[in-house]
Short mmCIF file of the C-alpha atoms (twelve columns), coordinates in Angstrom:
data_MODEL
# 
_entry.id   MODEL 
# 
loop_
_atom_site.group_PDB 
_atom_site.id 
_atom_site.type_symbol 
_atom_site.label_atom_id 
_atom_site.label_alt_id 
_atom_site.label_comp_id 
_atom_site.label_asym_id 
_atom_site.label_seq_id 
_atom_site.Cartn_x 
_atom_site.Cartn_y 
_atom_site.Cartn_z 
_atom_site.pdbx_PDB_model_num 
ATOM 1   C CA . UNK A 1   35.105  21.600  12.793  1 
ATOM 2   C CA . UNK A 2   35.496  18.797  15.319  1 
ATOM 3   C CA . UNK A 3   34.744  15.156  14.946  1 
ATOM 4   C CA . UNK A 4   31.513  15.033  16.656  1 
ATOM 5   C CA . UNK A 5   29.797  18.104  14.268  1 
ATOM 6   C CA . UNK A 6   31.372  16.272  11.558  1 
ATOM 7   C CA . UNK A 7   29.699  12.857  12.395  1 
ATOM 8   C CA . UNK A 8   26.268  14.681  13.268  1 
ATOM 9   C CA . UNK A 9   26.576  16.901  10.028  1 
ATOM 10  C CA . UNK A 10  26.644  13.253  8.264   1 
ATOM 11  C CA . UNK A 11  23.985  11.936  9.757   1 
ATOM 12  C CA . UNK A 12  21.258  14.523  9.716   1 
ATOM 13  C CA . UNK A 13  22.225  14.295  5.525   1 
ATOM 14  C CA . UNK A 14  21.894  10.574  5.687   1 
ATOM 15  C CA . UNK A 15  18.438  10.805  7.390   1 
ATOM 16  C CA . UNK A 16  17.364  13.486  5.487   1 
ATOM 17  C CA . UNK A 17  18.115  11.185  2.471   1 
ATOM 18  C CA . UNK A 18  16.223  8.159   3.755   1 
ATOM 19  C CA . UNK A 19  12.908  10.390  4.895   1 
ATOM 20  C CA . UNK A 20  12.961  12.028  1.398   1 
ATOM 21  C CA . UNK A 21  12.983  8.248   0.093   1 
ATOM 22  C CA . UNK A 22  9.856   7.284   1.805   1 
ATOM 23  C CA . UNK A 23  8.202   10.244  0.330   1 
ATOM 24  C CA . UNK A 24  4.489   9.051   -0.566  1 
ATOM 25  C CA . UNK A 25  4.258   12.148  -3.180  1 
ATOM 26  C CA . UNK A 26  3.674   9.882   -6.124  1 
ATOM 27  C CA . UNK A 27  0.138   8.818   -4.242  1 
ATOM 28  C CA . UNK A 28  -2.597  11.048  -4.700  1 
ATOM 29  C CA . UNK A 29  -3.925  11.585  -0.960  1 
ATOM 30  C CA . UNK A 30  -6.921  13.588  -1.604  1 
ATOM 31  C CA . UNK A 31  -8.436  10.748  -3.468  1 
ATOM 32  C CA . UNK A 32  -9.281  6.701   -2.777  1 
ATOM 33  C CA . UNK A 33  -10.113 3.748   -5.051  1 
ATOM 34  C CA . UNK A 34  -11.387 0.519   -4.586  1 
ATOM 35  C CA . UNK A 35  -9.810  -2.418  -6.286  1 
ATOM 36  C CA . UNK A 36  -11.196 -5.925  -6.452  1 
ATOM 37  C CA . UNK A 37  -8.944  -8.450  -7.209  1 
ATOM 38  C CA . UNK A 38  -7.206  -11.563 -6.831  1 
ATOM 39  C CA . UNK A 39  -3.954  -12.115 -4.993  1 
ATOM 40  C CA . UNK A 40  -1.022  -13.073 -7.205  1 
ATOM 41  C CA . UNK A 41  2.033   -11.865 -4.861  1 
ATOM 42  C CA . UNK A 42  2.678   -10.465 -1.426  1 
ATOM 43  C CA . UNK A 43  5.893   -9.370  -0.577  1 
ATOM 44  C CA . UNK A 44  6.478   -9.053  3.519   1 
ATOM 45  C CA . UNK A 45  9.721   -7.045  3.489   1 
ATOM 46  C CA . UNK A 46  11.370  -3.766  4.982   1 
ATOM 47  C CA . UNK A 47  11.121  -0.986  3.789   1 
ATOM 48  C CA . UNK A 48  7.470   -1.774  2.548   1 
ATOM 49  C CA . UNK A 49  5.660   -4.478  2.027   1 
ATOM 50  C CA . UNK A 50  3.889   -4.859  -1.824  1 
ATOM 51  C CA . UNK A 51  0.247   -6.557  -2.830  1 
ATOM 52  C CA . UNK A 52  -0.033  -7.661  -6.592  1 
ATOM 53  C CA . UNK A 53  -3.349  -8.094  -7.942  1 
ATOM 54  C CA . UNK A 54  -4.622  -9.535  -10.904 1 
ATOM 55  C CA . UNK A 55  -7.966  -7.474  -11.374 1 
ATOM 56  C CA . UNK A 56  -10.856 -8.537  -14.005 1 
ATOM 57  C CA . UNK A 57  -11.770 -5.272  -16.037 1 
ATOM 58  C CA . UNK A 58  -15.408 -5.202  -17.342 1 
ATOM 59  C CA . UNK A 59  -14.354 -6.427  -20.852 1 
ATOM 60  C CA . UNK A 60  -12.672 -9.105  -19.545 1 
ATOM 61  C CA . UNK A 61  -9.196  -8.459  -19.552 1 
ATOM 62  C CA . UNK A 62  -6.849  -8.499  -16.745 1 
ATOM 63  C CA . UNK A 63  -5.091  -5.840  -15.106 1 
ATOM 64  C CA . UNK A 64  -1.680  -5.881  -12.899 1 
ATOM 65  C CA . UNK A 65  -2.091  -4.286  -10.192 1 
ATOM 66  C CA . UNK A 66  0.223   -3.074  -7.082  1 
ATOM 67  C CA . UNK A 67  -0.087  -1.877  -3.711  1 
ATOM 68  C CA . UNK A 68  2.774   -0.673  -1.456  1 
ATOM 69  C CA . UNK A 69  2.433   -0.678  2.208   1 
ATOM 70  C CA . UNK A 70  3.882   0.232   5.101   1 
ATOM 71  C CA . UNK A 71  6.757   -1.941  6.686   1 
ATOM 72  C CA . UNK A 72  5.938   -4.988  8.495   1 
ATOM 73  C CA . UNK A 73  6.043   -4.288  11.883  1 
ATOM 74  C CA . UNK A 74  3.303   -1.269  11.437  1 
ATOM 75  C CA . UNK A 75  0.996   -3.509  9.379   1 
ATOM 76  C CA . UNK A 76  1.125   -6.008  11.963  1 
ATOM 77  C CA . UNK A 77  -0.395  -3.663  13.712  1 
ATOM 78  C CA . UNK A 78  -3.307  -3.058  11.651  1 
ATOM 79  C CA . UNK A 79  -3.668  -6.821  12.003  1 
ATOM 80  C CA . UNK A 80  -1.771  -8.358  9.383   1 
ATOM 81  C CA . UNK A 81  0.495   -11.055 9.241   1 
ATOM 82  C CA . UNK A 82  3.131   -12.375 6.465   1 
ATOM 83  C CA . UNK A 83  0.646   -15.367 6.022   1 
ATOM 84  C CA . UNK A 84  -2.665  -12.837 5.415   1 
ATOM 85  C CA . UNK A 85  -2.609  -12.964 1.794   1 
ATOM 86  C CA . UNK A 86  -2.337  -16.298 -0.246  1 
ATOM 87  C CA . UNK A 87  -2.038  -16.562 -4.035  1 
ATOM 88  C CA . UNK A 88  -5.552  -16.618 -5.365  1 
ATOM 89  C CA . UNK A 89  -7.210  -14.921 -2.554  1 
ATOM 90  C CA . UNK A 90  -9.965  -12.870 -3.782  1 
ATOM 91  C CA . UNK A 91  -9.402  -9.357  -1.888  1 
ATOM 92  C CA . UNK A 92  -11.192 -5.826  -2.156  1 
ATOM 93  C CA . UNK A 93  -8.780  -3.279  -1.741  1 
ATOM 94  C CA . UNK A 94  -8.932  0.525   -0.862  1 
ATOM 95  C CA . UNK A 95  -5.895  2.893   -1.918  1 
ATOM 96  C CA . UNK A 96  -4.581  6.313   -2.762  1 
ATOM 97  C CA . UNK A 97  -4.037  6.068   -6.558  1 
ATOM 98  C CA . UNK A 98  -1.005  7.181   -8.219  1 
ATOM 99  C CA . UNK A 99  -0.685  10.470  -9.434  1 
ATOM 100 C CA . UNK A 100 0.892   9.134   -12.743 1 
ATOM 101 C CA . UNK A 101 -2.229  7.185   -13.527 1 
ATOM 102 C CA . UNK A 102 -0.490  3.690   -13.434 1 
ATOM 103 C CA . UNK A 103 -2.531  0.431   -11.853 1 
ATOM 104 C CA . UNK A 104 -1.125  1.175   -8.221  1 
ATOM 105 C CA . UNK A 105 -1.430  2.520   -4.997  1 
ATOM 106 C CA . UNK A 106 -0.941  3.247   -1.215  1 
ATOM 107 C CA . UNK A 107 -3.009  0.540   0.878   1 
ATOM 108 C CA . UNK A 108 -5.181  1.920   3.148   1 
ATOM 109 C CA . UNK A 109 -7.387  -0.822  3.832   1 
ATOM 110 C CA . UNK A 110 -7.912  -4.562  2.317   1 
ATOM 111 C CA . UNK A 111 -10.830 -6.761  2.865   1 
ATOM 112 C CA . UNK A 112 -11.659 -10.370 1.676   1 
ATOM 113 C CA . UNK A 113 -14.712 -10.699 -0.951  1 
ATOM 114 C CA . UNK A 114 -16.681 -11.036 1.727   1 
ATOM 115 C CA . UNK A 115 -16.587 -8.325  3.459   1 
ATOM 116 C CA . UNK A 116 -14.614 -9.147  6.337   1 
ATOM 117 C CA . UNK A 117 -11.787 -6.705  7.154   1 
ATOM 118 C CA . UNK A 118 -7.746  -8.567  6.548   1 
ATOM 119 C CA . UNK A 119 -5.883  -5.001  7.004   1 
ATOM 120 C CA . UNK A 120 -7.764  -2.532  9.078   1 
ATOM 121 C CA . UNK A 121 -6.900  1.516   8.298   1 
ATOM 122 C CA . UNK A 122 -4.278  2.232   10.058  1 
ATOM 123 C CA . UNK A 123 -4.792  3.289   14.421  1 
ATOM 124 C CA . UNK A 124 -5.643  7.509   14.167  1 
ATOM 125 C CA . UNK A 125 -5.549  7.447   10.532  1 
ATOM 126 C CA . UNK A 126 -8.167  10.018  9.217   1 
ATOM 127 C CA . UNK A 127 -10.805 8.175   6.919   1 
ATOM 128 C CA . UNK A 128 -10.094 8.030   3.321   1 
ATOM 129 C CA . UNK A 129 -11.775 10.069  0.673   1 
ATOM 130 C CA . UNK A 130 -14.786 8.896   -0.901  1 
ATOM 131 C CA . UNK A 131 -13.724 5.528   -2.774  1 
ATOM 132 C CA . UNK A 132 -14.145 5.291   -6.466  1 
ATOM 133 C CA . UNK A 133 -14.265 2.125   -7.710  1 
ATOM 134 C CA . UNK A 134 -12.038 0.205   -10.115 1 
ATOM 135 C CA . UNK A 135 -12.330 -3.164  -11.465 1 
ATOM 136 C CA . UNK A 136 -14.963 -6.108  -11.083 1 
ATOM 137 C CA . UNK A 137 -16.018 -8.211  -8.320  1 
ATOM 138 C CA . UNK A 138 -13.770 -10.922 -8.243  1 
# 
């Protein structure tokens, strides 16, 4: 085997490896929920940028929630910008649940409490699934 098939042999194994990585399996894509909540962290880092939430349940308690999203040059281009979420920002968010059940997801969309949009759905993405909802108004 020469060098060159060695090196490319490599390679395809290491990319294999990284796209099996970003595998969104653990998100259930046939569904959608909608979150309201209220900022606690966002993270604006490679490979994916994360949204905490604190989120009011209807007896009053509070739920931690968490949203991956893509990396930050793509959600820059769905409008968003390391500065669009402050701590205690009141946001409404739209996701593909986890599979497992647990209080996260894979943004799709984010808007503030009032309606107006902060992270549009991504260019040519089809339209989520009817939204269930989850949590109160903040």
């Amino acid at each position: 085997m020469n060098r060159s098939c060695a090196i490319g042999c490599v390679l395809w194994l290491c990319s294999a490896t990284a796209f099996a990585h970003h595998s969104f399996a653990v998100f259930d894509s046939d569904k959608s929920i909608t979150v309201h909540g209220t900022v606690v962290n966002f993270q604006w880092v490679n490979p994916h940028c994360w949204l905490d939430l604190d989120v009011m349940t209807g007896d009053g308690q509070v739920e931690k929630w968490g949203f991956e999203g893509a990396p930050p040059l793509m959600l820059r281009n769905q409008g968003v910008s390391k500065d669009s979420f402050k701590v205690g920002d009141k946001v409404i968010v739209t996701a593909h649940p986890r599979k497992d059940g647990t209080h996260a997801g894979s943004l799709l969309s984010v808007t503030s409490a009032t309606g107006e949009p902060i992270m549009a759905p991504r260019p040519g993405a089809a339209p989520a699934p009817a939204a269930s909802s989850s949590g109160s108004a903040p």
